[in-house]
C-alpha positions as CSV (number, residue, x, y, z in Angstrom):
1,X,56.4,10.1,16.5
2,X,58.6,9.8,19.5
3,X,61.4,12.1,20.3
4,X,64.1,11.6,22.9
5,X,64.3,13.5,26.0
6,X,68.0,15.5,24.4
7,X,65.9,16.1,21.5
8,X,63.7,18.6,22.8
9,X,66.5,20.5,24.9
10,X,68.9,20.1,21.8
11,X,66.5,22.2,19.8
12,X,65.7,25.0,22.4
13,X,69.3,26.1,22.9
14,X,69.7,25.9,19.0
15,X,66.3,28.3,19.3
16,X,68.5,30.1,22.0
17,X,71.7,30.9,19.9
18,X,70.2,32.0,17.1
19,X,67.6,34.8,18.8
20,X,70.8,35.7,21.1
21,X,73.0,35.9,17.8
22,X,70.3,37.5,16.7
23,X,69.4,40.0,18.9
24,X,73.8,41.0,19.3
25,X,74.0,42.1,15.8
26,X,70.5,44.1,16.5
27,X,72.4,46.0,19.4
28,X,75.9,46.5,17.2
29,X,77.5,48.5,15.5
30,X,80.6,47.2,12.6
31,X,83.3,49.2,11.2
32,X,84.6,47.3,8.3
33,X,88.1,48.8,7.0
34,X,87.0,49.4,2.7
35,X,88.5,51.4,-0.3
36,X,87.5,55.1,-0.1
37,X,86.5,57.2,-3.4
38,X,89.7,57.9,-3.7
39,X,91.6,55.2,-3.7
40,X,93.2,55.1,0.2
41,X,91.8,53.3,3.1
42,X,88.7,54.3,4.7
43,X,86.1,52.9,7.5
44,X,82.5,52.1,6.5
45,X,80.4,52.2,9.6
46,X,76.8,50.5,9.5
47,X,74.9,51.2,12.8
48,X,71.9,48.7,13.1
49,X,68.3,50.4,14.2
50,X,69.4,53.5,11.8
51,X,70.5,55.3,15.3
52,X,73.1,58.0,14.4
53,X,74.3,58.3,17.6
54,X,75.5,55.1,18.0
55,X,77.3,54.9,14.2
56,X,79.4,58.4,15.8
57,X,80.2,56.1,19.0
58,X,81.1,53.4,17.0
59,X,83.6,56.1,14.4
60,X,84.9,57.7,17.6
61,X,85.8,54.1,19.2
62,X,87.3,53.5,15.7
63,X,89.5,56.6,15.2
64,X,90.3,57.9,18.6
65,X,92.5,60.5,17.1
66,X,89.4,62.2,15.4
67,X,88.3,61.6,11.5
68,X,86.4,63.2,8.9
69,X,83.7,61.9,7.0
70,X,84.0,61.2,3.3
71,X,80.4,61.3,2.0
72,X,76.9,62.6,3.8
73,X,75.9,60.7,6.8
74,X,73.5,57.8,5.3
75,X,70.7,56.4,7.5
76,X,72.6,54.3,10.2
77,X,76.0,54.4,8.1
78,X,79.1,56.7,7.5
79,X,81.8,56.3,5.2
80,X,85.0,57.3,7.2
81,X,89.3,58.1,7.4
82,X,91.0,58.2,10.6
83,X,93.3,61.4,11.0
């Protein structure tokens, strides 16, 4: 089967995106804004690689004014409200 020369390159920088995509959410941490138990906003943090450092990073770059946590600390995620 023949293949054109862009073919080849077309396909290795697909192959590219997706490991760097890939390897970016690996390395991040998201705070999505959610409904707490009680009914008023709250911050779910997930922290990939389960490292509980980084979800605290991530909640103090989310509520710079401090916050308390609304449930136990889960592995690599906390359920937060901004003060």
């Amino acid at each position: 089967m023949y293949r054109g020369a862009g073919g080849a390159s077309v396909r290795r920088m697909k192959s590219a995106f997706f490991l760097l995509a890939f390897l970016a959410g690996l390395a991040g941490c998201g705070a999505q804004m959610v409904m707490g138990p009680d009914g008023y906003p709250a911050y779910y943090i997930r922290c990939h690689g389960h490292r509980p450092e980084r979800c605290y990073a991530k909640a103090e770059r989310t509520c710079p004014y401090g916050y308390h946590m609304l449930q136990p600390p889960g592995y690599g995620q906390l359920l937060i409200r901004c003060n």
